[in-house]
C-alpha positions as CSV (number, residue, x, y, z in Angstrom):
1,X,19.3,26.1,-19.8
2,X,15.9,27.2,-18.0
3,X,13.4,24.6,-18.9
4,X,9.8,25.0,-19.8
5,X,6.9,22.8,-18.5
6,X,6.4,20.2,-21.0
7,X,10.2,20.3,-22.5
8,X,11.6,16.7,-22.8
9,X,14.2,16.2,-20.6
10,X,17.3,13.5,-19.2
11,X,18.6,12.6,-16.8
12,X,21.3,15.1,-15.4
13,X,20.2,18.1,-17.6
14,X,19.5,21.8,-16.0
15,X,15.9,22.2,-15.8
16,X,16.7,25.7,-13.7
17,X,18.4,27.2,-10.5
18,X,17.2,27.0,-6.6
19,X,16.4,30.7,-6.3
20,X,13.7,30.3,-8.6
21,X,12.2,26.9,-7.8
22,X,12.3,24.3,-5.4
23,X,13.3,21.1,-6.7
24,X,10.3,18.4,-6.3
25,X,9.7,14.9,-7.6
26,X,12.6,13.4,-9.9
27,X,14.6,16.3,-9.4
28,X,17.3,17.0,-7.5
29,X,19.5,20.1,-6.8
30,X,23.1,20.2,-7.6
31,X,25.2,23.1,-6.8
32,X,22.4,25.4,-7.5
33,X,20.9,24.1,-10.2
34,X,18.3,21.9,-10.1
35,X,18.3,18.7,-12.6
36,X,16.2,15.9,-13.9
37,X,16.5,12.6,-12.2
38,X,14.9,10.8,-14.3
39,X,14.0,10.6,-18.5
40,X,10.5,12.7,-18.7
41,X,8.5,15.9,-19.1
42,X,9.2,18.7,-16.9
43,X,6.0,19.9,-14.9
44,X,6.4,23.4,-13.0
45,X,4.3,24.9,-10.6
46,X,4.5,28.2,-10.7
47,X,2.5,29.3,-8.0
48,X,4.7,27.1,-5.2
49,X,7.8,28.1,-7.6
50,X,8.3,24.0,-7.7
51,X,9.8,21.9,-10.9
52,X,9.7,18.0,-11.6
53,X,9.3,15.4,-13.5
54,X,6.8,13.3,-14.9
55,X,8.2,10.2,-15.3
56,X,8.3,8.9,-19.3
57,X,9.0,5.0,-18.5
58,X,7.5,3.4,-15.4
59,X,8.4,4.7,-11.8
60,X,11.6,3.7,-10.8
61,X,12.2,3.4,-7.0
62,X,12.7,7.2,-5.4
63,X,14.8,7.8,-2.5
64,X,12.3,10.2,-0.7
65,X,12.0,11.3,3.1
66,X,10.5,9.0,5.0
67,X,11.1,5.8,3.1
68,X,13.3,2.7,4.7
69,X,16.4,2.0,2.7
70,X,18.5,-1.2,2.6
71,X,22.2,-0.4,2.0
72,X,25.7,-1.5,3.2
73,X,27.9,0.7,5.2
74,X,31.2,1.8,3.0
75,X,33.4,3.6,5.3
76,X,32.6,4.7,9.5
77,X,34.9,7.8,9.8
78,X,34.7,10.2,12.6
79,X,31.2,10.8,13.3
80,X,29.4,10.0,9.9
81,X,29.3,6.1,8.4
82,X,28.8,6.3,4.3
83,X,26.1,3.7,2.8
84,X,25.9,2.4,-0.2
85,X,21.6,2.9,-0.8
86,X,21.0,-0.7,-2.6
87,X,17.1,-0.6,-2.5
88,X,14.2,1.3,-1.3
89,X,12.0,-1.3,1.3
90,X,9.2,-3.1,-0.2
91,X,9.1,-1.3,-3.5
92,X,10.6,-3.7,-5.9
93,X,12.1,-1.3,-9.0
94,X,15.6,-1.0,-9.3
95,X,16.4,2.8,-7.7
96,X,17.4,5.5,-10.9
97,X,20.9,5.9,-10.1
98,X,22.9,5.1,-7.3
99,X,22.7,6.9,-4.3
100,X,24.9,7.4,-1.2
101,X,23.9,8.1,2.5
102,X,25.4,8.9,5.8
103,X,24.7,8.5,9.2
104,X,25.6,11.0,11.6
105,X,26.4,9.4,14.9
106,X,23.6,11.8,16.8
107,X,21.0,9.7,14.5
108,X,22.9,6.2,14.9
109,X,20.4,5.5,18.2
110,X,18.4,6.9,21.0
111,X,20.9,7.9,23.7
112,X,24.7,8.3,23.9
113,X,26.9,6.7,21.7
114,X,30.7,7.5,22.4
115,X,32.1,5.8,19.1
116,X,30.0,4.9,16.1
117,X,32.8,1.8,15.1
118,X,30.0,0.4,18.5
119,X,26.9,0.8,15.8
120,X,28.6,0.1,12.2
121,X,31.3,-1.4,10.8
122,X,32.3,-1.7,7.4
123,X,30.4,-4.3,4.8
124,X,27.5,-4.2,7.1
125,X,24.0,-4.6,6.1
126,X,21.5,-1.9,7.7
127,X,18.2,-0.9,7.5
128,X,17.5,3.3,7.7
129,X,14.8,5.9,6.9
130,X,15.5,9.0,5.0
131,X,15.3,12.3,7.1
132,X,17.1,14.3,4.3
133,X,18.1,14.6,0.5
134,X,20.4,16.9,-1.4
135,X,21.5,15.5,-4.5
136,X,22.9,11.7,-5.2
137,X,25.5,11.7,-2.3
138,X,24.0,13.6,-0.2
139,X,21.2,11.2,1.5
140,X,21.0,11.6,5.5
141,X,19.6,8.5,7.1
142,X,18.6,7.5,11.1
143,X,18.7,4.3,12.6
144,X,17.5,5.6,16.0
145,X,14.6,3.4,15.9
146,X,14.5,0.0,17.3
147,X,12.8,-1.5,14.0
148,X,16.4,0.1,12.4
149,X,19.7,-0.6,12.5
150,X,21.8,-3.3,10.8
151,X,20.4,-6.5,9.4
152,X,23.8,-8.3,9.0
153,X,26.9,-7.9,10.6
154,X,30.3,-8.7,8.9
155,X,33.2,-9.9,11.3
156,X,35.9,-7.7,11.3
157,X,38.3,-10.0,12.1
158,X,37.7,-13.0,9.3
159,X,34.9,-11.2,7.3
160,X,32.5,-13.7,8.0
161,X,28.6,-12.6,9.0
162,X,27.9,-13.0,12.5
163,X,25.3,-14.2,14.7
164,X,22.9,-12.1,17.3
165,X,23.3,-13.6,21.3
166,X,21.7,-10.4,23.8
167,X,23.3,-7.2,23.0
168,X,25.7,-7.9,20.8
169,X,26.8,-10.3,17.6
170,X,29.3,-13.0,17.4
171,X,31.3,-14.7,14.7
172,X,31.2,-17.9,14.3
173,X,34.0,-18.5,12.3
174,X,36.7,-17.1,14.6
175,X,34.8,-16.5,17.4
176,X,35.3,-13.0,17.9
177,X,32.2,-10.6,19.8
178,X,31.3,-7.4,18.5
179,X,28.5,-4.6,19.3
180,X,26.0,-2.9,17.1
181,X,23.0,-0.8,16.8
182,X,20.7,-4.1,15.7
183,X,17.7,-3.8,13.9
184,X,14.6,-5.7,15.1
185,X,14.5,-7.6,12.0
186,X,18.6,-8.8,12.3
187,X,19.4,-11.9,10.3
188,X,22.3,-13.6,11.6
C-alpha cells in the first residue's frame, strides 16, 4: 500500500517504503517500509520526500531524539543493556506503544568503562536521552551525562533498592555494595 496525503490511516499500516520518503513524525520505519505510529491522516512532503502523521486523538507521548526517557533496564549483555522505555520526562501522556532501548557501553559514561554490569544491572531504574530511533525496538539511549544515569538501583543479591554513600550504592537489606553510573537526581 503506498499511501496518499490525507488517507486515514492505523497504527502499523504501510504508508510507503524508505527509498522514497523519509519517515517523520508518528512514523516509523520497519524493514523498509515506513508505517503509521499512531491513528491519523497521512501528511507528505513531497519536496523533502518526508511522510507522517497528523495525529487524529490528542498527542500521545513520542519517543524523539533528544528527549529524556525513564525506563528500567531488562537485560545487560555483552556490551548493550536493553530498557524497558516506561515514560517520556515531564510530558505526562501515556507513550503510543511500547518501546525498547539499549545502551551501548561507549554511551554508558564519559571515560572508560571495562564492564557495563559496573553501570546497570538488571530491574534498575535510569534516566537516558535519545540519540537514535529505528522502529519500536530499536531506541539508542546515552547516559554519559552526569544529570543521567540510574535513579534506583535494585540489589542483586536480595532485590531490594539500595541506597547512594560516595561512589557507589548499598543495600540495606543485606548489606551488600555495588557500583553504578548514578544519575544526579538518584533516589535511594
Amino acid at each position: 500500500m503506498k499511501a496518499k496525503s490525507g488517507d486515514f490511516v492505523l497504527p502499523g499500516d504501510v504508508l510507503g517504503v524508505t527509498e522514497e520518503f523519509v519517515p517523520s513524525e508518528w512514523t516509523y520505519e520497519e524493514d523498509g517500509e515506513i508505517k503509521s505510529l499512531v491513528v491519523g491522516k497521512v501528511a507528505i512532503d513531497e519536496k523533502n520526500k518526508k511522510i507522517s502523521i497528523i495525529p487524529k486523538t490528542g498527542t500521545p507521548a513520542p519517543v524523539e531524539v533528544g528527549k529524556t526517557i525513564v525506563g528500567q533496564i531488562t537485560e545487560v549483555r555483552g556490551q548493550r543493556a536493553s530498557v524497558k522505555i516506561e515514560k517520556i520526562k515531564g510530558i505526562d501522556r501515556e507513550l503510543t506503544t511500547s518501546f525498547v532501548g539499549g545502551i551501548h557501553i561507549s554511551q554508558a559514561q564519559k571515560g572508560y568503562l571495562s564492564k557495563l554490569t559496573e553501570a546497570f544491572r538488571i530491574g534498575d531504574i535510569v534516566e537516558a536521552k535519545v540519540t537514535k530511533v529505528i522502529g519500536l525496538d530499536n531506541v539508542d539511549l546515552t547516559t554519559a551525562n552526569e544529570e543521567l544515569g540510574v535513579l534506583k538501583a535494585m540489589c542483586t543479591k536480595c532485590r531490594h533498592y539500595m541506597v547512594k554513600t560516595d561512589n557507589e550504592v548499598v543495600c540495606l537489606n543485606c548489606g551488600r555494595k555495588e557500583r553504578r553510573k548514578l544519575s544526579a537526581h538518584y533516589k535511594g
